[in-house]
C-alpha positions as CSV (number, residue, x, y, z in Angstrom):
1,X,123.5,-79.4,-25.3
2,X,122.4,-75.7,-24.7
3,X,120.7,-75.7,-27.8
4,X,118.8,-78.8,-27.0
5,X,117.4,-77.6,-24.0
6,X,116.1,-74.4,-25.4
7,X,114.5,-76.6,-28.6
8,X,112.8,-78.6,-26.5
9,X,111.8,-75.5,-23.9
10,X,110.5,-73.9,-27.3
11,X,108.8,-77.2,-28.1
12,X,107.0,-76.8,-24.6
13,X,106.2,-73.6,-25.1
14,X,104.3,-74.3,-28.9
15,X,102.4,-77.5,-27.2
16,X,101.1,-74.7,-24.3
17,X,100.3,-72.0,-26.8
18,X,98.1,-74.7,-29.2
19,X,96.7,-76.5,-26.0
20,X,95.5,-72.7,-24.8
21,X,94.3,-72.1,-28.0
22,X,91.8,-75.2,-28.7
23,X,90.4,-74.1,-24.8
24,X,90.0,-70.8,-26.1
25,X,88.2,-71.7,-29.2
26,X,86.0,-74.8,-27.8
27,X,83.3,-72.5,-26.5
28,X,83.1,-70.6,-29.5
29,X,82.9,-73.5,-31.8
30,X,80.4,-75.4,-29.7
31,X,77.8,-72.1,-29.7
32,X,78.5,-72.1,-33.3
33,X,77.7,-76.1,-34.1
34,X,75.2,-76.4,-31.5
35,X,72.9,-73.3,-33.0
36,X,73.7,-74.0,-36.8
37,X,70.8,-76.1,-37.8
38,X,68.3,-74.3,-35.6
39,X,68.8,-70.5,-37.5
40,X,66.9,-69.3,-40.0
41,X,65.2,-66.4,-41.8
42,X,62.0,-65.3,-41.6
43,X,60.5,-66.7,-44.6
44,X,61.8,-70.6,-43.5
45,X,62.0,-70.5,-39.7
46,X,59.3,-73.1,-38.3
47,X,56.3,-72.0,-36.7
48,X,56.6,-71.6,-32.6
49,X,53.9,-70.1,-30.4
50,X,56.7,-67.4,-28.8
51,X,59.3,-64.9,-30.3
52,X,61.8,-63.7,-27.4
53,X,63.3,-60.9,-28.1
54,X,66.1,-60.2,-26.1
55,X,67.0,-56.4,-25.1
56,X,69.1,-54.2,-26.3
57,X,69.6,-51.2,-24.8
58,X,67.7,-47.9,-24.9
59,X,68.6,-44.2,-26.3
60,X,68.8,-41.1,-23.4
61,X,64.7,-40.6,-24.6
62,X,64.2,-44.1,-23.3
63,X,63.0,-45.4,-27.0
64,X,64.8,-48.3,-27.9
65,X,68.1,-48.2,-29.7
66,X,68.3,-48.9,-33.3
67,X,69.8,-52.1,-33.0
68,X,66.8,-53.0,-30.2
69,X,64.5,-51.1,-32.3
70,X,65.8,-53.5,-35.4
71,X,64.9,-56.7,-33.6
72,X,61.4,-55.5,-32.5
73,X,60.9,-55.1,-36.3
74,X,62.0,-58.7,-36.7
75,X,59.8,-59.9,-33.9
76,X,56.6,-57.7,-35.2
77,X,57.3,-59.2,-38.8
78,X,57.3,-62.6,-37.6
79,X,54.1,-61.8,-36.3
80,X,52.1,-60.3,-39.2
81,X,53.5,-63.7,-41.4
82,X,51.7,-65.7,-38.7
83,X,55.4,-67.6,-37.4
84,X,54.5,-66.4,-34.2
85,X,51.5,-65.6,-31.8
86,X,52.9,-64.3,-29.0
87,X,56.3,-61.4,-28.1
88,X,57.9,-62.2,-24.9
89,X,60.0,-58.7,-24.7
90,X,62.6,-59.7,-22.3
91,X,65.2,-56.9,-20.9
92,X,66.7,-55.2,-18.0
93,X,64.5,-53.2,-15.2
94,X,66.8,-53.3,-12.3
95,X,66.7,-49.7,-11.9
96,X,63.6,-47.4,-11.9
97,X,64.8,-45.2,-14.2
98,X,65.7,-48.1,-17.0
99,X,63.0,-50.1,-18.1
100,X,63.9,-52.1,-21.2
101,X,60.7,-54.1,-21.5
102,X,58.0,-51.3,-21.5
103,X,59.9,-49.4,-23.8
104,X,60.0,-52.8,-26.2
105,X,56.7,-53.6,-25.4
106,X,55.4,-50.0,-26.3
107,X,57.3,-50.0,-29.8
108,X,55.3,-53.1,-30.7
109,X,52.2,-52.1,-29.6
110,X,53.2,-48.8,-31.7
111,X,53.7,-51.0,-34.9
112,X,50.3,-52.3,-34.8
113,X,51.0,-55.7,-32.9
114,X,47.7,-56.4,-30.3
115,X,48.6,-55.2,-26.7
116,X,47.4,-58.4,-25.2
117,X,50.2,-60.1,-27.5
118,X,53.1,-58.9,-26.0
119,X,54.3,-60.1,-22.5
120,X,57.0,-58.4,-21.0
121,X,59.6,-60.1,-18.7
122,X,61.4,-57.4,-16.8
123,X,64.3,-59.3,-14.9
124,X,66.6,-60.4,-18.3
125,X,69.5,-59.4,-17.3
126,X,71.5,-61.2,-19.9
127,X,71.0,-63.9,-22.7
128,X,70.8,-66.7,-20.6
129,X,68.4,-65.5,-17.9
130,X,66.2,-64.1,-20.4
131,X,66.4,-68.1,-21.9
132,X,66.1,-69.6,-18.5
133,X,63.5,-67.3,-17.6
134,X,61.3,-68.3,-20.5
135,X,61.5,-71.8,-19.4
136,X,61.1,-71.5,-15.8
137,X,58.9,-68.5,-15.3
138,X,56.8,-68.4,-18.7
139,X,57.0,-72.0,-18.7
140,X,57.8,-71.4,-22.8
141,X,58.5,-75.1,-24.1
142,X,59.3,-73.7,-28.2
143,X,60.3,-70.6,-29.4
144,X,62.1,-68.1,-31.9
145,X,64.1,-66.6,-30.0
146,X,65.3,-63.1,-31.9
147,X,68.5,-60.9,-31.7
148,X,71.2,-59.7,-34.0
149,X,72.5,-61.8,-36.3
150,X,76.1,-62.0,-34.8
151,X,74.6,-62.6,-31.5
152,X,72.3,-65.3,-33.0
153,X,74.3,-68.4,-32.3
154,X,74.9,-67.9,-28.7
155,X,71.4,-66.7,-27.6
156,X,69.7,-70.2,-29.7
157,X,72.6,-71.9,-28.0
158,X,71.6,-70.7,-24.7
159,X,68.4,-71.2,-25.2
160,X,68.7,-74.7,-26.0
161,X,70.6,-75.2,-23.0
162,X,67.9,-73.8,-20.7
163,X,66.0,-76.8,-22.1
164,X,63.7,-74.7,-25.0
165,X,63.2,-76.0,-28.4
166,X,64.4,-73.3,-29.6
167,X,65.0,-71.4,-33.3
168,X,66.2,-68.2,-34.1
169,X,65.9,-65.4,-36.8
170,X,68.4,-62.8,-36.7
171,X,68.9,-58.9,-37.4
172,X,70.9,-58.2,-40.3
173,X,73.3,-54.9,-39.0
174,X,75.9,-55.5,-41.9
175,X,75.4,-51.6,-42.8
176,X,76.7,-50.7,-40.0
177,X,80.0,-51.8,-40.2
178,X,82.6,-50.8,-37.3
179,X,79.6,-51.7,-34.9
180,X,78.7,-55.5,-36.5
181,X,82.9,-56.0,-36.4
182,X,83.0,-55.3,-32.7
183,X,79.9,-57.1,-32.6
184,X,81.3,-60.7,-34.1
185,X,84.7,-59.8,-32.1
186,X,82.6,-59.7,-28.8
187,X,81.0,-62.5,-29.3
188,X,84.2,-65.0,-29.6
189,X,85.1,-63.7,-26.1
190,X,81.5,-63.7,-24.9
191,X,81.3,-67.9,-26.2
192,X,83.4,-68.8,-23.1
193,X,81.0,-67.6,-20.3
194,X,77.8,-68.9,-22.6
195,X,79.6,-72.3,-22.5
196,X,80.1,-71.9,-18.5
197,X,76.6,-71.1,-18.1
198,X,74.5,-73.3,-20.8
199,X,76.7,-76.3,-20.6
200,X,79.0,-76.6,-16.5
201,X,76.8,-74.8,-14.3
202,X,73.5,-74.0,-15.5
203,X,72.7,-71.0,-13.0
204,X,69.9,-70.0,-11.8
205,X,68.8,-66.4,-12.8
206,X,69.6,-64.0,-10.6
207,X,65.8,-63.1,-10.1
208,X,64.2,-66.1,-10.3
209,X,60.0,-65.5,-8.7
210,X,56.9,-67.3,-9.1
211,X,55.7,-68.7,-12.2
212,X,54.2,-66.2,-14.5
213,X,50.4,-66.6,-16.5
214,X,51.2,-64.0,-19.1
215,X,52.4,-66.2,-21.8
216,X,49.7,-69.1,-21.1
217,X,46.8,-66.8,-20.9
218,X,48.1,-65.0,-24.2
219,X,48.0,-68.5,-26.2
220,X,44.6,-68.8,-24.8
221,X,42.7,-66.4,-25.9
């Protein structure tokens, strides 16, 4: 009889573990599904009026880092082959001292992309205010949005979410090994709160504003 009960404690137990398992793998499997037709290279992505490049960090000299400064050289390519017409450089200036944006927006401008091209969005704080912010601010409708590649599927995910038709082109970091690997690892944990914002509660972003021209007046011209 004793050994009854514990089977069917042990049975319990297994039917927990798989049922916690599925719920832990559901948000990473829908930011992978819902972003794999939509991500391309940059020879086959379709044409959109906006890149979004989404920040990265920035070295102690305030340059960007060299994963930042590798998706500003995907952004600037997709520019020069036409894909695009206009950088929205979105990143984090919450403090004085740390200004993402300018620094991004300097970089291009340094690799020969117009001034008056390049719109900076100072107040994306993380992947989705950056995408909700390009709806609701920029009032974007399409876009490329661009990142590394293991953070590719959540950020076109996102995106999409915030209502965007958007496509995405990513970074390729593979030669730098230990930090892509911690990279993909993050993500699987990072899927669960992408799938909380893009798809149960659709925040707002934390700075929200008044509607911004930048973007508009860039397509414009």
């Amino acid at each position: 009889m004793r050994s009854f009960i514990r089977r069917i404690r042990w049975k319990r137990v297994l039917v927990a573990v798989g049922l916690l398992a599925v719920l832990a793998a559901t948000p990473w499997v829908w930011v992978q599904t819902s972003s794999a037709a939509y991500r391309h290279d940059a020879a086959d992505v379709p044409d959109a009026p906006v890149a979004l490049v989404l920040g990265a960090g920035l070295t102690r000299a305030g340059t960007p880092t060299p994963f930042l400064a590798g998706r500003l050289d995907v952004a600037a390519d997709l520019y020069r082959r036409g894909k695009v017409e206009v950088l929205l450089v979105s990143g984090d200036n919450s403090r004085t001292e740390y200004d993402e944006p300018t620094a991004m927006r300097t970089y291009l401008i340094g690799r020969g992309v117009p001034a008056d091209d390049v719109v900076a969005d100072y107040a994306g704080l993380d992947t989705w205010d950056s995408c909700t912010r390009a709806k609701r601010i920029f009032g974007v409708e399409r876009l490329t949005v661009v990142t590394q590649e293991f953070h590719l599927p959540r950020a076109v995910a996102l995106c999409r979410s915030a209502g965007i038709e958007a496509f995405g082109v990513g970074h390729d970091t593979s030669d730098r090994v230990s930090t892509t690997a911690y990279g993909h690892f993050r993500e699987v944990f990072a899927a669960g709160k992408a799938m909380w914002d893009g798809v149960v509660t659709k925040p707002d972003p934390r700075f929200l504003g008044p509607r911004e021209t930048g973007v508009t007046s860039a397509l414009e011209r």
